[in-house]
SERO-4910 file (N, C-alpha, C, O; in steps of 0.05 Angstrom, whole numbers):
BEGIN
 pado doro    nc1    nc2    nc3   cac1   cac2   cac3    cc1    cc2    cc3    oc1    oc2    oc3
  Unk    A    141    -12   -104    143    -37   -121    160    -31   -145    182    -20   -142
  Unk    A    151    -37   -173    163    -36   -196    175    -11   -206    155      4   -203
  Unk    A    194      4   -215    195     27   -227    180     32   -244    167     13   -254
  Unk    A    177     61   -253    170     61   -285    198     65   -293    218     67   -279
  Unk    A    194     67   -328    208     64   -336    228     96   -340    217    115   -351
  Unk    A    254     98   -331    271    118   -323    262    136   -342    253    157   -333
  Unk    A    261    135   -367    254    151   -388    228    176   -376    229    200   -381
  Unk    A    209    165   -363    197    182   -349    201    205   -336    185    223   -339
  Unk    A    228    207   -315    240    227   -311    251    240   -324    262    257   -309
  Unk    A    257    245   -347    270    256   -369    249    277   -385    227    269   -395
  Unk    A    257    298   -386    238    310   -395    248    315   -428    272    320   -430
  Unk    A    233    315   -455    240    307   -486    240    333   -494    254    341   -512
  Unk    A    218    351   -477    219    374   -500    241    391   -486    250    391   -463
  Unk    A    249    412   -516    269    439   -509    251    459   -493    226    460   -491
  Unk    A    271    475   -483    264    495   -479    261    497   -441    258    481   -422
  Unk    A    264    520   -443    273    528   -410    241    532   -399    225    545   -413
  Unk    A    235    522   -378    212    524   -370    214    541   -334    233    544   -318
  Unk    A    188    549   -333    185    571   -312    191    557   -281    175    541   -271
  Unk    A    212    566   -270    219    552   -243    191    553   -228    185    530   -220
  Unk    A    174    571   -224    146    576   -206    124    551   -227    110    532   -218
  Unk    A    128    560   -253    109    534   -265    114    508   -258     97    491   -259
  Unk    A    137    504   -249    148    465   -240    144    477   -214    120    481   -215
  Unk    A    149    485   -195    134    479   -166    113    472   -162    106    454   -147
  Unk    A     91    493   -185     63    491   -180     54    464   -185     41    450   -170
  Unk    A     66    458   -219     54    432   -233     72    401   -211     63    379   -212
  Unk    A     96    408   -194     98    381   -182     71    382   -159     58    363   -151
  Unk    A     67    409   -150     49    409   -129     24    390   -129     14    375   -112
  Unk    A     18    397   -156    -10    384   -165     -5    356   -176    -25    342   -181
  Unk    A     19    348   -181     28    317   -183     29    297   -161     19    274   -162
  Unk    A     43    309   -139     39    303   -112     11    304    -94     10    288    -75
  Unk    A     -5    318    -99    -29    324    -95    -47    301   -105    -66    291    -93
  Unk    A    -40    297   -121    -63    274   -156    -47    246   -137    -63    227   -133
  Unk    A    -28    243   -130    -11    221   -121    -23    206    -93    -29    183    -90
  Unk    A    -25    231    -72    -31    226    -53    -66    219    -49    -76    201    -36
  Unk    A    -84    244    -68   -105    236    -70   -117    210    -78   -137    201    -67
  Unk    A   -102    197    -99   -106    171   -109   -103    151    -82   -122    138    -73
  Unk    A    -86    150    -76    -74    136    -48    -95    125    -27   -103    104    -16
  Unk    A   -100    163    -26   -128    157      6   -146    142     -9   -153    121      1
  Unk    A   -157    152    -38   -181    133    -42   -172    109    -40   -186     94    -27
  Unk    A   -144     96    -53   -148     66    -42   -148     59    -22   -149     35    -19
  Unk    A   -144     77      3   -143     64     26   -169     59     38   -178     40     51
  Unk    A   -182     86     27   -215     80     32   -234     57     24   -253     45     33
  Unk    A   -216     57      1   -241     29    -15   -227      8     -3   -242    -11      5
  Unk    A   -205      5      1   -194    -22     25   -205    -24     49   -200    -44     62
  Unk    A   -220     -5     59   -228     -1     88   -255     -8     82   -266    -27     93
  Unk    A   -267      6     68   -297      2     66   -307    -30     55   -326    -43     63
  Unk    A   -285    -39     30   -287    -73     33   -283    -92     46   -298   -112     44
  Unk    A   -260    -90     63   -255    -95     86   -281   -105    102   -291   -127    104
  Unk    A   -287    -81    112   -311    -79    133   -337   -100    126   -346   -120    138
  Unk    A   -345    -84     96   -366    -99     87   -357   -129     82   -370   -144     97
  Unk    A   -344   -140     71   -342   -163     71   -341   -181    104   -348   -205    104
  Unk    A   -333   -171    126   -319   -187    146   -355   -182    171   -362   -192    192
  Unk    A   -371   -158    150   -405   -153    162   -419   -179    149   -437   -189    162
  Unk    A   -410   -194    119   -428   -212    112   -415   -237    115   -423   -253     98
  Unk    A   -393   -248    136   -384   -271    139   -382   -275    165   -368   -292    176
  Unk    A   -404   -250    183   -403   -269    218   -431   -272    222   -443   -259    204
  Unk    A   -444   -281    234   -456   -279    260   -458   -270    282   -441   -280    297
  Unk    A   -471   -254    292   -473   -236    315   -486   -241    336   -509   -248    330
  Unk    A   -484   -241    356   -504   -253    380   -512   -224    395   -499   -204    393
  Unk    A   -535   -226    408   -549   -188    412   -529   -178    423   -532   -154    425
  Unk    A   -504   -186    433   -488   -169    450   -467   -155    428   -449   -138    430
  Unk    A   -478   -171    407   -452   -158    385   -419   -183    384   -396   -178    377
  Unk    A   -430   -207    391   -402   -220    405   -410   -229    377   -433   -227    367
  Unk    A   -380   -244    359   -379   -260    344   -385   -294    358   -374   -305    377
  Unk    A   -405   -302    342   -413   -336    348   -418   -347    330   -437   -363    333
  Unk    A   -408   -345    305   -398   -361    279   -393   -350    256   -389   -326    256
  Unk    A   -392   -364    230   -392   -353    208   -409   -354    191   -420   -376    196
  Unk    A   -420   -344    172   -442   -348    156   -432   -364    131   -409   -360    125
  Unk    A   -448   -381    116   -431   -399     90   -415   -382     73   -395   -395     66
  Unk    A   -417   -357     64   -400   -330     57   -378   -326     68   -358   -319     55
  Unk    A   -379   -333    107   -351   -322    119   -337   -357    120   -315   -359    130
  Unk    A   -345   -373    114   -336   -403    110   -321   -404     85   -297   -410     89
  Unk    A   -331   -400     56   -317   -392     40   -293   -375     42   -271   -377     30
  Unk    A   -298   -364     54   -271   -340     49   -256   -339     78   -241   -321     83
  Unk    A   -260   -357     94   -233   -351    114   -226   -384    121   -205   -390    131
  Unk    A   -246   -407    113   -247   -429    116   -236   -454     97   -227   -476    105
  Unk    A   -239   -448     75   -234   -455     51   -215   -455     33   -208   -432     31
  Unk    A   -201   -472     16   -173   -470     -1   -177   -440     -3   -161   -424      6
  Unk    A   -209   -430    -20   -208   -403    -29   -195   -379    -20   -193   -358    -33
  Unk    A   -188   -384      4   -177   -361     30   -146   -356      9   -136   -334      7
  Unk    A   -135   -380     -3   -103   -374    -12   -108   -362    -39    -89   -352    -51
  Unk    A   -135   -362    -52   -136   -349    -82   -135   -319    -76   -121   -302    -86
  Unk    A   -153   -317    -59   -163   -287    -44   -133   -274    -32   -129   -250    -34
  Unk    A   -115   -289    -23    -86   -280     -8    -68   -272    -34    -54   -252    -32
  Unk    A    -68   -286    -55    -51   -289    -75    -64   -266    -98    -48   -249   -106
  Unk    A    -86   -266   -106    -98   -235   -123    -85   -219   -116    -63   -215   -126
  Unk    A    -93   -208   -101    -73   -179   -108    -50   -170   -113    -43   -149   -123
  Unk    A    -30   -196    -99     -1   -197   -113     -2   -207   -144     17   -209   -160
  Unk    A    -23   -212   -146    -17   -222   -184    -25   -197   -191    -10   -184   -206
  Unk    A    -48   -184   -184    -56   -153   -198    -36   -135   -204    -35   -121   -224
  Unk    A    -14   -134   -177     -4   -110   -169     24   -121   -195     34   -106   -212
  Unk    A     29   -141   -192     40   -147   -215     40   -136   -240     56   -121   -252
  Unk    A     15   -149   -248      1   -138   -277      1   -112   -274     18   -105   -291
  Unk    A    -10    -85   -258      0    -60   -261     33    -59   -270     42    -47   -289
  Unk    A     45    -73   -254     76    -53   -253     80    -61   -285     80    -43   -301
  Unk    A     81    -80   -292     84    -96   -318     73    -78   -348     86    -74   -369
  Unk    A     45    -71   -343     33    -64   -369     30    -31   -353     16    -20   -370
  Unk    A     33    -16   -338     22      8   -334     28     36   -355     15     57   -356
  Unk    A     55     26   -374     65     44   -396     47     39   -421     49     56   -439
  Unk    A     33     21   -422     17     18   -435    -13     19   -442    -26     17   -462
  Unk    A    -22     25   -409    -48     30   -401    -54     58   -404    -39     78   -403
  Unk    A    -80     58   -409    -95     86   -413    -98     97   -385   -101     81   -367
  Unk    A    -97    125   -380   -101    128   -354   -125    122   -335   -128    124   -310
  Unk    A   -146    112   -363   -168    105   -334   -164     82   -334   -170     72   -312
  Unk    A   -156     65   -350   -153     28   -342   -136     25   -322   -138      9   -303
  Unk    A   -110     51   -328    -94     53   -301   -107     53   -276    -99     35   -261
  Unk    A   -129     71   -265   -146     79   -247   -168     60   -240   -174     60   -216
  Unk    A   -182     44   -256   -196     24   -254   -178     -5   -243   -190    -23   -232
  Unk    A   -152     -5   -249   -143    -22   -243   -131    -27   -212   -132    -48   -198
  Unk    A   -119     -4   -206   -112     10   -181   -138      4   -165   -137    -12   -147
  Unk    A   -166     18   -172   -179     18   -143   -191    -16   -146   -206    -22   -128
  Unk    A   -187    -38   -167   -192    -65   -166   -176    -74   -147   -185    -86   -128
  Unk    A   -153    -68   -150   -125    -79   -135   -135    -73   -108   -134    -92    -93
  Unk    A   -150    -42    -96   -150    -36    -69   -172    -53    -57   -170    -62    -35
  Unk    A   -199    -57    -77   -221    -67    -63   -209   -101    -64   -225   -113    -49
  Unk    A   -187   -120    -76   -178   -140    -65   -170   -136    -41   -184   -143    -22
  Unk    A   -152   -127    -39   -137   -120    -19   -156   -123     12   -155   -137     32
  Unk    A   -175   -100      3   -192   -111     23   -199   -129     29   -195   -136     52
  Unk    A   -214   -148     10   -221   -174     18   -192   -189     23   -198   -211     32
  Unk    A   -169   -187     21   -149   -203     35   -144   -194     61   -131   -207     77
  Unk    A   -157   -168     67   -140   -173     97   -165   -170    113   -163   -163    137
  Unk    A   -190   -175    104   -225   -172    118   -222   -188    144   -239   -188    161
  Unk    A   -194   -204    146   -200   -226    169   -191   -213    183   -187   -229    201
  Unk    A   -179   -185    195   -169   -172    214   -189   -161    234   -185   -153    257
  Unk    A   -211   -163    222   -233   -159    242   -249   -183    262   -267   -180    279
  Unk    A   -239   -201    254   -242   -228    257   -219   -236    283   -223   -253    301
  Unk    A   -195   -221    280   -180   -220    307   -172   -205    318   -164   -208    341
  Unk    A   -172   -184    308   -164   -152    324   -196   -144    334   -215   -156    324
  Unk    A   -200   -119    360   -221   -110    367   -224    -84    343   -208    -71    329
  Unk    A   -244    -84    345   -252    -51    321   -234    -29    341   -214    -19    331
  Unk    A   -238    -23    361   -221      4    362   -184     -2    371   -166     15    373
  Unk    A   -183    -22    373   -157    -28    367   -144    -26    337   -122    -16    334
  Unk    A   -154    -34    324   -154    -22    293   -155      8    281   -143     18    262
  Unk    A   -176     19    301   -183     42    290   -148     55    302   -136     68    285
  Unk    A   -135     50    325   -119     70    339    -96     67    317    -81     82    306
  Unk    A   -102     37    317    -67     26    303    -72     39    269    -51     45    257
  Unk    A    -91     43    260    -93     62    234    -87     86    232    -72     93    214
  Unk    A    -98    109    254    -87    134    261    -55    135    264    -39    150    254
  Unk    A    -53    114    283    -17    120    284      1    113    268     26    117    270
  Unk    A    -15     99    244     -6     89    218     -5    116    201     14    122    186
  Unk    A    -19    127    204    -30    146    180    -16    179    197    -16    199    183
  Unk    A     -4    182    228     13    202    230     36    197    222     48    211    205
  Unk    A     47    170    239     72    154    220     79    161    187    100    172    181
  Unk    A     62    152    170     65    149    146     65    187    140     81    199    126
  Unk    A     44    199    155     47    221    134     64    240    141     64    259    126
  Unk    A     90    242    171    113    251    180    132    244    156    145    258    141
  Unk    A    128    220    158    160    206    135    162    212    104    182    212     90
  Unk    A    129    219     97    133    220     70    136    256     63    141    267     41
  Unk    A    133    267     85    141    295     86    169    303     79    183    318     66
  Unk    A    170    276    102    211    290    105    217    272     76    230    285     59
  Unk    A    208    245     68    220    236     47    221    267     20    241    269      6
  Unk    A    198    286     16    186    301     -4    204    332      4    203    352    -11
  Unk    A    225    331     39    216    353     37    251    359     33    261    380     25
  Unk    A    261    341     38    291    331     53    306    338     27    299    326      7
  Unk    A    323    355     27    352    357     10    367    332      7    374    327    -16
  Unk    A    372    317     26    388    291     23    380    279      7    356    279      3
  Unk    A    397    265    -10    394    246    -34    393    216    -18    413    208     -7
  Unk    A    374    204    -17    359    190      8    357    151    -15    346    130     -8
  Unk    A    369    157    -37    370    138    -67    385    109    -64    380     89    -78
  Unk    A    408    111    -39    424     88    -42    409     80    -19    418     58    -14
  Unk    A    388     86     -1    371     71      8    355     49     -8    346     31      5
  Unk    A    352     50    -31    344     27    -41    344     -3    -37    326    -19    -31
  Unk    A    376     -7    -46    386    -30    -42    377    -42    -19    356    -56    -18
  Unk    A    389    -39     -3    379    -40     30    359    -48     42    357    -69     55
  Unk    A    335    -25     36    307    -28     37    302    -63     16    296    -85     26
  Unk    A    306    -55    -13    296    -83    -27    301   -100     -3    285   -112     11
  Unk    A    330    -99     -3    346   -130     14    331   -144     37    329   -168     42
  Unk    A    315   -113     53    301   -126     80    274   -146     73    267   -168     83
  Unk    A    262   -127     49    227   -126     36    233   -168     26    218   -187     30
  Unk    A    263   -167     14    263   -192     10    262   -216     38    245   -233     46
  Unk    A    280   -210     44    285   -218     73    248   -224     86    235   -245     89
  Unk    A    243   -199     91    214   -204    105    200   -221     96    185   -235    111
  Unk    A    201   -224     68    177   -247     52    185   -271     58    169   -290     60
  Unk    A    216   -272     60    225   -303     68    217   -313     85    207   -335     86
  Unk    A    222   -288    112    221   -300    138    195   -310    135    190   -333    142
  Unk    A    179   -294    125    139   -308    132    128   -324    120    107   -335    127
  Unk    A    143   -330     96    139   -348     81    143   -378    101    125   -395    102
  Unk    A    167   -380    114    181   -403    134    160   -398    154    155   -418    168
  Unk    A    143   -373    161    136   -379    192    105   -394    188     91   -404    206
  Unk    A     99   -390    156     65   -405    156     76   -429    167     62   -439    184
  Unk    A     94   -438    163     98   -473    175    112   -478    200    108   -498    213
  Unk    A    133   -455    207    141   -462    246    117   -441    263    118   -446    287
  Unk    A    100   -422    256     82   -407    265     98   -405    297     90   -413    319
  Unk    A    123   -393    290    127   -376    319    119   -353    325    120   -334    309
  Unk    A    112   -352    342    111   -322    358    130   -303    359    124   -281    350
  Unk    A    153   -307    369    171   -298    370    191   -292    346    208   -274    347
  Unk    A    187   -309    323    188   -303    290    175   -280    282    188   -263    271
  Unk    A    145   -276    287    130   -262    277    133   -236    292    120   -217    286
  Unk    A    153   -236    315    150   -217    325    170   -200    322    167   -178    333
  Unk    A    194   -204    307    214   -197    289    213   -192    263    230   -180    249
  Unk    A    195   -201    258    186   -202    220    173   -167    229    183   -147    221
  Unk    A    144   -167    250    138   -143    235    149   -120    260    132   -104    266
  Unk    A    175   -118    273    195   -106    283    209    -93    248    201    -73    237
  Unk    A    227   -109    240    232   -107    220    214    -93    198    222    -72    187
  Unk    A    196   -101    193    177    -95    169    163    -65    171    150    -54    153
  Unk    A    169    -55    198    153    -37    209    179    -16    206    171      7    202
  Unk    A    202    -17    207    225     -2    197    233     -8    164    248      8    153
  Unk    A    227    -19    158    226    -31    126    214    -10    111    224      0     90
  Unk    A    188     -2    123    169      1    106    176     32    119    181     45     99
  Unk    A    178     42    133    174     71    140    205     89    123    206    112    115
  Unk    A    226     67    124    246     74     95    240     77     75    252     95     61
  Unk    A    214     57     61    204     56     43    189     83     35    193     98     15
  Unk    A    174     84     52    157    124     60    172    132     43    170    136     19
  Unk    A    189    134     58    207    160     52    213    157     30    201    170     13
  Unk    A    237    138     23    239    136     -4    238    132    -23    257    134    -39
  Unk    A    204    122    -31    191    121    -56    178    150    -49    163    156    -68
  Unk    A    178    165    -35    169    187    -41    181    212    -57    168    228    -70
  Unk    A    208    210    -52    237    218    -56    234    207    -90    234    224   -107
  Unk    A    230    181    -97    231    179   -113    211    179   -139    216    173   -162
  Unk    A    189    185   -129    159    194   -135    162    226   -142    151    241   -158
  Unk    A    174    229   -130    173    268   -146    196    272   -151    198    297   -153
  Unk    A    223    261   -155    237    262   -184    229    248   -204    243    246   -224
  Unk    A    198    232   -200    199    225   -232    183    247   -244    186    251   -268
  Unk    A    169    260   -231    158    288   -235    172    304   -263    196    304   -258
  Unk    A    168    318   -290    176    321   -312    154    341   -317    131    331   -319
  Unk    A    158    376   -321    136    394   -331    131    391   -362    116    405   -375
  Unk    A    147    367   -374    142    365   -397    121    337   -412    119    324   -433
  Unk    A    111    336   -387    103    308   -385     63    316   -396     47    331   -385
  Unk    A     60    303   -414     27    310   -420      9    301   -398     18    292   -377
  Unk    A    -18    302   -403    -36    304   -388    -39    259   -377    -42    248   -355
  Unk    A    -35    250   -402    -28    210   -397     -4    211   -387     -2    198   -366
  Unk    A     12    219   -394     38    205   -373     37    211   -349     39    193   -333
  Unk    A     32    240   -341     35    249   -314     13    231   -298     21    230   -274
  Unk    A     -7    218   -299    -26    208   -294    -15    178   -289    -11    165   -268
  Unk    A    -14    173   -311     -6    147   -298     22    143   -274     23    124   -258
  Unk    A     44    168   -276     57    174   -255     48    162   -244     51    138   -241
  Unk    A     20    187   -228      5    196   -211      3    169   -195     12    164   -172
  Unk    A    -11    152   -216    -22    119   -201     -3     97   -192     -8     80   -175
  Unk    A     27    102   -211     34     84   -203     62     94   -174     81     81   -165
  Unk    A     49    121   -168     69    135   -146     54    124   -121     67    118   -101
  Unk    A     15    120   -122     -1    124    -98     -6     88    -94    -15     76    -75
  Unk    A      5     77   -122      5     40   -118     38     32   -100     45     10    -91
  Unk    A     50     56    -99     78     48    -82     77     46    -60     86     27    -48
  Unk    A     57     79    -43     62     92    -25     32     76     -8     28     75     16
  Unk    A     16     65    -31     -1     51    -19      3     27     -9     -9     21     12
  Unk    A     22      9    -20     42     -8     -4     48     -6     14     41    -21     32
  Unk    A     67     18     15     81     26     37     59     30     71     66     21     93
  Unk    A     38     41     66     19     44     79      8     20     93     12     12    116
  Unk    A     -7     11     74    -21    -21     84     -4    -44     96    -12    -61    113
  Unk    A     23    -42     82     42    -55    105     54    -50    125     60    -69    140
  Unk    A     62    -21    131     66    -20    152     41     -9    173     44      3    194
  Unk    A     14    -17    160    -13    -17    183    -14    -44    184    -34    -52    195
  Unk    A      3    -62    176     -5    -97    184     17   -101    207     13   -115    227
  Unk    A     36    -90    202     64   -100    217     51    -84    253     45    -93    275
  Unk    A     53    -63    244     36    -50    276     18    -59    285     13    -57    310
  Unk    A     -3    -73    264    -25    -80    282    -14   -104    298    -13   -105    323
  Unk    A     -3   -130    277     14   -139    289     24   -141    325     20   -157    344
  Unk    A     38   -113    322     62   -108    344     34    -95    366     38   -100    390
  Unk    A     19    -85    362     13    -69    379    -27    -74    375    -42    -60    387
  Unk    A    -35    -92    359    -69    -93    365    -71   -111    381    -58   -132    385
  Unk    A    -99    -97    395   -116   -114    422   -127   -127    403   -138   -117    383
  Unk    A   -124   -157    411   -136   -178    399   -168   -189    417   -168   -195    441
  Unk    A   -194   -191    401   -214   -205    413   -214   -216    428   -235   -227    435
***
């Protein structure tokens, strides 16, 4: 999503610093980055779940046979577009104020953003089968963690990918934006074709660009908030391209 601000990469103080000390300290930047990440994916998974456990009905076989006034609210109701629309206002408000946030408001804010998140996409259980989800996550999560290797590991200056990437990310929102109202199939089935190569560019190169913002001169708050707003990119990167696959490739109920 948002940059920080370039100044970040720039390191202020003099002085020649230990080539083995900046390996070690990006190691543990990258480390703090990725760790942040899984936890939001966790707390997106675990809200997820729980919420989409208190909005069905179950019949002894385990079959869904309604919703409870909880799962009426939230998949039935205007409320369903407040719940869709939060977390793009949150993820906002991070990119916006994060130079200004303390590193735990940073961190409190991030895992708010993840447990929305969850409740925006809780309705996937509602049309995908559980182990259809479970597969299309794994192959999300070998996917994602091949690309962000080669994005972290790769000599290539991988940067004028940008443009490009934005241009599609724009593109994609259009297209779906148009398909809530022609609801093609065959729309949707190009949107996350597309979105599913979109986003695995993306891997790569917010990762690329996540550890050049990396700076051994950076204190214990800046590097931190890095940290959050490298695993709010890559967590993007993640959760969209686990929607576009499920998309392309989940067994539906």
């Amino acid at each position: 999503m948002a940059e920080l601000d370039r100044r970040y990469g720039q390191g202020t103080a003099a002085g020649r610093v230990d080539a083995g000390a900046i390996d070690q300290g990006l190691r543990s930047y990258m480390l703090r980055v990725y760790n942040y990440m899984a936890v939001g994916v966790a707390v997106t998974g675990v809200v997820a779940y729980a919420i989409f456990a208190m909005a069905v009905v179950t019949g002894p076989d385990g079959a869904i046979t309604g919703l409870t006034a909880f799962g009426s609210l939230m998949y039935d109701s205007a409320f369903k577009w407040v719940l869709f629309l939060a977390p793009l206002g949150l993820v906002f408000f991070i990119s916006a104020r994060i130079n200004s946030m303390s590193l735990g408001t940073a961190k409190l804010s991030f895992w708010a953003f993840s447990a929305l998140m969850g409740a925006s996409i809780s309705s996937i259980f509602l049309i995908y089968a559980g182990q259809s989800i479970a597969q299309v996550f794994f192959i999300t999560a070998a996917a994602f963690g091949s690309l962000s290797l080669w994005g972290y590991t790769t000599k290539r200056d991988i940067s004028a990918w940008g443009s490009f990437l934005f241009m599609g990310l724009i593109g994609i929102i259009i297209a779906m934006v148009v398909n809530l109202f022609l609801g093609s199939s065959a729309l949707q089935f190009a949107i996350s074709v597309i979105g599913v190569l979109v986003f695995a560019g993306l891997t790569a190169y917010d990762t690329q660009q996540i550890k050049e913002m990396y700076s051994a001169h950076d204190d214990s708050t800046l590097s931190g908030r890095k940290a959050v707003m490298g695993a709010l990119r890559l967590y993007l990167d993640f959760i969209n391209m686990f929607m576009m696959l499920l998309s392309l490739f989940g067994g539906r109920r």
